[in-house]
N, CA, C and O atoms as a Tinker XYZ file with bonds, in Angstrom:
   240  protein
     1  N      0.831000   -1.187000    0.000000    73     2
     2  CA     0.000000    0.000000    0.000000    64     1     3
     3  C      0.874000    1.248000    0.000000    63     2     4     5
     4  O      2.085000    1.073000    0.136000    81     3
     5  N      0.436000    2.409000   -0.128000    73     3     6
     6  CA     0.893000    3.459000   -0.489000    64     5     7
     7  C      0.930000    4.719000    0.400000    63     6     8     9
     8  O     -0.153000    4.894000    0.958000    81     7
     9  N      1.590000    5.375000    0.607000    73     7    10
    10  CA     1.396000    6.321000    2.061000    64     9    11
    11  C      0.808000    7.405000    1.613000    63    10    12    13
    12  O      0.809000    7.562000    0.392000    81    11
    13  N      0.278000    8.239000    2.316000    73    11    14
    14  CA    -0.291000    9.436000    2.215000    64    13    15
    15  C     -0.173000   10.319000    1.128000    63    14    16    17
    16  O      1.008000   10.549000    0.867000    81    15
    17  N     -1.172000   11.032000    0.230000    73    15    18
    18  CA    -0.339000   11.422000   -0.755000    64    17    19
    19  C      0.105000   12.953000    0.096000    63    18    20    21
    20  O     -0.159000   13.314000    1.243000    81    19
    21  N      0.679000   13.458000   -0.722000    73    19    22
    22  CA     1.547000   14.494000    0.139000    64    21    23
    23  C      0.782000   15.783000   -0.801000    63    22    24    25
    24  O      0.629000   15.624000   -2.012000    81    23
    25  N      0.356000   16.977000   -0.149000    73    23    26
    26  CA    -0.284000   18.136000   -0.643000    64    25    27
    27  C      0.725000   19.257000   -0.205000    63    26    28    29
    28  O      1.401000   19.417000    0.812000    81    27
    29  N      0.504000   20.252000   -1.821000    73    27    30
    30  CA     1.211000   21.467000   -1.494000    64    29    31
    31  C      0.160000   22.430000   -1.914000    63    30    32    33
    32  O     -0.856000   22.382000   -2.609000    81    31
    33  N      1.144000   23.800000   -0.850000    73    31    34
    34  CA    -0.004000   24.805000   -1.659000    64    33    35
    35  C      0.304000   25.342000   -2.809000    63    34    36    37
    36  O      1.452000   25.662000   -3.114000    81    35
    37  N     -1.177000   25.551000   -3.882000    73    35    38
    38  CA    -1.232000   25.590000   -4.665000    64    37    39
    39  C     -0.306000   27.119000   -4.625000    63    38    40    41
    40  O     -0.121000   27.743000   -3.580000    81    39
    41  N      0.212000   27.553000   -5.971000    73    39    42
    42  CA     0.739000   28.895000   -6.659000    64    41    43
    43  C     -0.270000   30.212000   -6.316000    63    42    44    45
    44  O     -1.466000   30.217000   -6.607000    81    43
    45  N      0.237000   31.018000   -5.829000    73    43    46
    46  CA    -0.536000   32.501000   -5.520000    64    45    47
    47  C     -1.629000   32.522000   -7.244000    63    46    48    49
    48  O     -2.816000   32.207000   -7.159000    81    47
    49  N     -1.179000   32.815000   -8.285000    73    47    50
    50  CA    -1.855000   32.881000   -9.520000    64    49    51
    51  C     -2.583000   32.028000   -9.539000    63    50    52    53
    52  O     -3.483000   32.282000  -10.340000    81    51
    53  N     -2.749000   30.740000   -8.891000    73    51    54
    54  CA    -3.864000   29.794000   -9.442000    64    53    55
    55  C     -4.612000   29.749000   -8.133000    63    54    56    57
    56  O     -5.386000   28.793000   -8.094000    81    55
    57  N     -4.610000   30.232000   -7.436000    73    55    58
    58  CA    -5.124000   30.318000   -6.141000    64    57    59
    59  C     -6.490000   31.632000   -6.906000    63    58    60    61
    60  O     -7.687000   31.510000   -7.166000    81    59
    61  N     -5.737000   32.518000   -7.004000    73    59    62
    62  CA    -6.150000   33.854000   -7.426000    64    61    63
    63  C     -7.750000   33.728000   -8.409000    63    62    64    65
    64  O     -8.925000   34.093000   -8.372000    81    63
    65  N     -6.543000   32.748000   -9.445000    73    63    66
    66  CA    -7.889000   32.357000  -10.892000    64    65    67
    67  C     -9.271000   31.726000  -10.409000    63    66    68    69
    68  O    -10.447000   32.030000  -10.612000    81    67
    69  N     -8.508000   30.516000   -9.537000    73    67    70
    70  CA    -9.984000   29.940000   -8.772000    64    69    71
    71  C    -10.979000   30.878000   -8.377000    63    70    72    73
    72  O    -12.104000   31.135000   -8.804000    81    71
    73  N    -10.212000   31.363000   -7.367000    73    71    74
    74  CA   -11.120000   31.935000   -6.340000    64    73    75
    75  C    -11.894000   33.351000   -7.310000    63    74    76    77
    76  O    -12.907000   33.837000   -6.807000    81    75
    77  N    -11.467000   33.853000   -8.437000    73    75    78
    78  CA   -11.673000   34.870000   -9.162000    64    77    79
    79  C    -13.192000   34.622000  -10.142000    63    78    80    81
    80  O    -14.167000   35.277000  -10.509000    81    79
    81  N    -12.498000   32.875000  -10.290000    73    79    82
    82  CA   -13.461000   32.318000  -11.251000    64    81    83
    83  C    -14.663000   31.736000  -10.465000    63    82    84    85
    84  O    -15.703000   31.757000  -11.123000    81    83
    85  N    -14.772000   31.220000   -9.217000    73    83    86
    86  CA   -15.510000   31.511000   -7.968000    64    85    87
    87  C    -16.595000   31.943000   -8.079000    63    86    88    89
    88  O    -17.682000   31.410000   -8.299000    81    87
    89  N    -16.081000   33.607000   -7.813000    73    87    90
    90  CA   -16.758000   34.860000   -7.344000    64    89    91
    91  C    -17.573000   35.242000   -8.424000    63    90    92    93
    92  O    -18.521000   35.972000   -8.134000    81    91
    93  N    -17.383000   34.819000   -9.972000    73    91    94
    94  CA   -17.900000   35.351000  -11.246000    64    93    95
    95  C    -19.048000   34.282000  -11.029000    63    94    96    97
    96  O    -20.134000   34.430000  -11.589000    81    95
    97  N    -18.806000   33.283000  -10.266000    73    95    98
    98  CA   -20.057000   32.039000  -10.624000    64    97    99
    99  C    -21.115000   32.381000   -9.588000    63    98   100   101
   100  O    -22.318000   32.436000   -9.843000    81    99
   101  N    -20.588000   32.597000   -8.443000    73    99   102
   102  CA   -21.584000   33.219000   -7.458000    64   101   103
   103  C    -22.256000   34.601000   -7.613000    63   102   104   105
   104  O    -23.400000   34.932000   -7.301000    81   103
   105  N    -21.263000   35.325000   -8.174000    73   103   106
   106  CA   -21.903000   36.570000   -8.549000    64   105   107
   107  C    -23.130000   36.908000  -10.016000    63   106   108   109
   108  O    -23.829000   37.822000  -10.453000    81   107
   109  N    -22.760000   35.437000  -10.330000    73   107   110
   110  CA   -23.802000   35.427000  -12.021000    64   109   111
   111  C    -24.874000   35.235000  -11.276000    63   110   112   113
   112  O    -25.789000   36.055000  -11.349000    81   111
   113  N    -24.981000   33.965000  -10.300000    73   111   114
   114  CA   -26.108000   33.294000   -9.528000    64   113   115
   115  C    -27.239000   34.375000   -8.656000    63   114   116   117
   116  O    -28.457000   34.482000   -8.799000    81   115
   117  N    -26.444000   34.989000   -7.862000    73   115   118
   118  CA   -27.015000   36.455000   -6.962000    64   117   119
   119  C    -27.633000   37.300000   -7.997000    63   118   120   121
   120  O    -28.847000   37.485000   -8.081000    81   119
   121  N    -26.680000   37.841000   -8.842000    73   119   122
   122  CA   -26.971000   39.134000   -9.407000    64   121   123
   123  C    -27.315000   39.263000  -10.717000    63   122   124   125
   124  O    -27.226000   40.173000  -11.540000    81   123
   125  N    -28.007000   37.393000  -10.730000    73   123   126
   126  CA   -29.269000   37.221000  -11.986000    64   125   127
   127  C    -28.173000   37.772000  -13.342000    63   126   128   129
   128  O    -28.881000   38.318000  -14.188000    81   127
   129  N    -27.192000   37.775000  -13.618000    73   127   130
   130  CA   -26.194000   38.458000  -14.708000    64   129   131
   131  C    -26.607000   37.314000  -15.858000    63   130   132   133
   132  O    -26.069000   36.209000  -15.802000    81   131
   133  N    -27.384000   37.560000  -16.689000    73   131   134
   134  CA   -28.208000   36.992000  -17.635000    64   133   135
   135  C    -26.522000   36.177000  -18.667000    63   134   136   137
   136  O    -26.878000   35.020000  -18.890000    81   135
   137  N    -25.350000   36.327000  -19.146000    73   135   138
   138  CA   -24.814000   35.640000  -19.398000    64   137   139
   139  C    -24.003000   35.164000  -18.605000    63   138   140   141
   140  O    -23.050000   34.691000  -19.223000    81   139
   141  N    -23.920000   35.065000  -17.607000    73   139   142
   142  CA   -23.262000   34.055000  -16.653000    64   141   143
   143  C    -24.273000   32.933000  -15.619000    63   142   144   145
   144  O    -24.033000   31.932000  -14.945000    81   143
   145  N    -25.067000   33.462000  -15.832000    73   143   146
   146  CA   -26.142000   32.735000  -14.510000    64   145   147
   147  C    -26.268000   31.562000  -15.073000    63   146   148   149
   148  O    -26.227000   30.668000  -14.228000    81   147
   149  N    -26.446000   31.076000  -16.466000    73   147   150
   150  CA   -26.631000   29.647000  -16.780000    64   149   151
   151  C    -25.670000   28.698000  -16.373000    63   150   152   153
   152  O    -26.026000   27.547000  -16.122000    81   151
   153  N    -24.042000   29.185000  -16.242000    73   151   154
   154  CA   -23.313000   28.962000  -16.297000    64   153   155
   155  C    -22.368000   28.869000  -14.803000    63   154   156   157
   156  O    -21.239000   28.418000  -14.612000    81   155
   157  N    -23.369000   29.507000  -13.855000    73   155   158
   158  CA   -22.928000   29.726000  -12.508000    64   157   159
   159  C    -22.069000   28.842000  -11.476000    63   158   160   161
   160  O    -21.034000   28.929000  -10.816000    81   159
   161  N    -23.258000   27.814000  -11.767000    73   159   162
   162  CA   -22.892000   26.265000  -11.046000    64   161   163
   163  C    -21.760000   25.465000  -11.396000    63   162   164   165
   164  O    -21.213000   24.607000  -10.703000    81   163
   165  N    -21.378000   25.970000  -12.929000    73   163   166
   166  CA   -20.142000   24.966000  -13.056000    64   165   167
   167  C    -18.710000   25.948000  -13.033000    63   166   168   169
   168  O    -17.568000   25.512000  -13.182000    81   167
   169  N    -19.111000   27.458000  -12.795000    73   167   170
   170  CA   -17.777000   28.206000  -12.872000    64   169   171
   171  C    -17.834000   27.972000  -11.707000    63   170   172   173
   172  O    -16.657000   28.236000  -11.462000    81   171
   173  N    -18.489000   27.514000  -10.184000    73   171   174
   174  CA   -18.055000   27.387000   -9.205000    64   173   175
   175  C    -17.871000   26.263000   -9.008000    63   174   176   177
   176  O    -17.107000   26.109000   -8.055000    81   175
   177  N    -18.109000   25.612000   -9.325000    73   175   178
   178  CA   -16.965000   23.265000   -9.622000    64   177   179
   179  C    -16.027000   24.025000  -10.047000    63   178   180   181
   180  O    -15.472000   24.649000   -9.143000    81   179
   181  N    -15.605000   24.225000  -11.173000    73   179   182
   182  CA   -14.474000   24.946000  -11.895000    64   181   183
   183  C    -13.692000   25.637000  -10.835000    63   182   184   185
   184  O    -12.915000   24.774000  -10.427000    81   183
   185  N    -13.558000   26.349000  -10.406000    73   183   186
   186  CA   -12.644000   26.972000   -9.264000    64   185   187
   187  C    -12.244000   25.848000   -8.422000    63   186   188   189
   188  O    -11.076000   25.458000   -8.399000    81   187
   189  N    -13.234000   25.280000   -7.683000    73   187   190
   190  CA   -13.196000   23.892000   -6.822000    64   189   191
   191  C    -12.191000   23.384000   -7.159000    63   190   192   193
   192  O    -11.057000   23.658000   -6.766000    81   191
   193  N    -12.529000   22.559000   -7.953000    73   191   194
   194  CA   -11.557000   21.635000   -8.778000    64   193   195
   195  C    -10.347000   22.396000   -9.294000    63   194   196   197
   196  O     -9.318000   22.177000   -8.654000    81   195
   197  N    -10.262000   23.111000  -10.153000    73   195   198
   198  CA    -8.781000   23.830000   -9.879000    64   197   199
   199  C     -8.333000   23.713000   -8.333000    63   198   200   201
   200  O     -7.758000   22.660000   -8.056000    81   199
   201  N     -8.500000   24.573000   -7.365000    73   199   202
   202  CA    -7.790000   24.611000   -6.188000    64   201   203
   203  C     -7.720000   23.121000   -5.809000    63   202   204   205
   204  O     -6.570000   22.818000   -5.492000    81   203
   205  N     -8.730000   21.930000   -5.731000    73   203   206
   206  CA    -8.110000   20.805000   -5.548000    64   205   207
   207  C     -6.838000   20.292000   -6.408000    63   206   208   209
   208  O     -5.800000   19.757000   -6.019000    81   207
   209  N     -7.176000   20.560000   -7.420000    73   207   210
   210  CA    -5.564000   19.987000   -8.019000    64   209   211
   211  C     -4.790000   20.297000   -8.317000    63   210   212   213
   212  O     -3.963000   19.672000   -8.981000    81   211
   213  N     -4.709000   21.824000   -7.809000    73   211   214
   214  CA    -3.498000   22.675000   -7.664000    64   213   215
   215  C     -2.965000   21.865000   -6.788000    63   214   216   217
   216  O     -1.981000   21.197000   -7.103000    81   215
   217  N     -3.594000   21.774000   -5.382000    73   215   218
   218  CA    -2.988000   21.158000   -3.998000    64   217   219
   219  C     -2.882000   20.081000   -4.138000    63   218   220   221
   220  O     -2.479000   19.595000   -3.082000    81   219
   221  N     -3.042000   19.216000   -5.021000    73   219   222
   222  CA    -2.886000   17.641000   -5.447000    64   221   223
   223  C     -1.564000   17.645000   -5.942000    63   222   224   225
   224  O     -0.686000   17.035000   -5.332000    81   223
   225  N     -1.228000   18.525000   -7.410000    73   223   226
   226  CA    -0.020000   18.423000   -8.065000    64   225   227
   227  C      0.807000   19.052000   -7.556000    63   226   228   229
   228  O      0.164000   19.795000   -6.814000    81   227
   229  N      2.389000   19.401000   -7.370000    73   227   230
   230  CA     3.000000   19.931000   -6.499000    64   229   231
   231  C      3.402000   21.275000   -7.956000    63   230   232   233
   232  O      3.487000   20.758000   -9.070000    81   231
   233  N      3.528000   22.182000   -7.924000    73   231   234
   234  CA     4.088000   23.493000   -8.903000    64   233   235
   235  C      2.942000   23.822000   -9.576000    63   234   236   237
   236  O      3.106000   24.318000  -10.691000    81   235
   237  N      1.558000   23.637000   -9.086000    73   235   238
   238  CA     0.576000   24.132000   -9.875000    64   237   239
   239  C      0.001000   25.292000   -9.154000    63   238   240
   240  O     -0.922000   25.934000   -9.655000    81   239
Protein backbone atom coordinates (compact mmCIF):
# COMPACT_ATOMS: atom_id res chain seq x y z
CA UNK A 1 0.00 0.00 0.00
CA UNK A 2 0.89 3.46 -0.49
CA UNK A 3 1.40 6.32 2.06
CA UNK A 4 -0.29 9.44 2.22
CA UNK A 5 -0.34 11.42 -0.76
CA UNK A 6 1.55 14.49 0.14
CA UNK A 7 -0.28 18.14 -0.64
CA UNK A 8 1.21 21.47 -1.49
CA UNK A 9 0.00 24.80 -1.66
CA UNK A 10 -1.23 25.59 -4.66
CA UNK A 11 0.74 28.90 -6.66
CA UNK A 12 -0.54 32.50 -5.52
CA UNK A 13 -1.86 32.88 -9.52
CA UNK A 14 -3.86 29.79 -9.44
CA UNK A 15 -5.12 30.32 -6.14
CA UNK A 16 -6.15 33.85 -7.43
CA UNK A 17 -7.89 32.36 -10.89
CA UNK A 18 -9.98 29.94 -8.77
CA UNK A 19 -11.12 31.93 -6.34
CA UNK A 20 -11.67 34.87 -9.16
CA UNK A 21 -13.46 32.32 -11.25
CA UNK A 22 -15.51 31.51 -7.97
CA UNK A 23 -16.76 34.86 -7.34
CA UNK A 24 -17.90 35.35 -11.25
CA UNK A 25 -20.06 32.04 -10.62
CA UNK A 26 -21.58 33.22 -7.46
CA UNK A 27 -21.90 36.57 -8.55
CA UNK A 28 -23.80 35.43 -12.02
CA UNK A 29 -26.11 33.29 -9.53
CA UNK A 30 -27.01 36.46 -6.96
CA UNK A 31 -26.97 39.13 -9.41
CA UNK A 32 -29.27 37.22 -11.99
CA UNK A 33 -26.19 38.46 -14.71
CA UNK A 34 -28.21 36.99 -17.64
CA UNK A 35 -24.81 35.64 -19.40
CA UNK A 36 -23.26 34.05 -16.65
CA UNK A 37 -26.14 32.74 -14.51
CA UNK A 38 -26.63 29.65 -16.78
CA UNK A 39 -23.31 28.96 -16.30
CA UNK A 40 -22.93 29.73 -12.51
CA UNK A 41 -22.89 26.27 -11.05
CA UNK A 42 -20.14 24.97 -13.06
CA UNK A 43 -17.78 28.21 -12.87
CA UNK A 44 -18.05 27.39 -9.20
CA UNK A 45 -16.97 23.26 -9.62
CA UNK A 46 -14.47 24.95 -11.90
CA UNK A 47 -12.64 26.97 -9.26
CA UNK A 48 -13.20 23.89 -6.82
CA UNK A 49 -11.56 21.64 -8.78
CA UNK A 50 -8.78 23.83 -9.88
CA UNK A 51 -7.79 24.61 -6.19
CA UNK A 52 -8.11 20.81 -5.55
CA UNK A 53 -5.56 19.99 -8.02
CA UNK A 54 -3.50 22.68 -7.66
CA UNK A 55 -2.99 21.16 -4.00
CA UNK A 56 -2.89 17.64 -5.45
CA UNK A 57 -0.02 18.42 -8.07
CA UNK A 58 3.00 19.93 -6.50
CA UNK A 59 4.09 23.49 -8.90
CA UNK A 60 0.58 24.13 -9.87
Amino acid sequence: MEGPTKLSPPKVITWWIAVIIGVVGVLGQLLSIPVIAPYAFWLVAIGFVLLAVATAVQGL
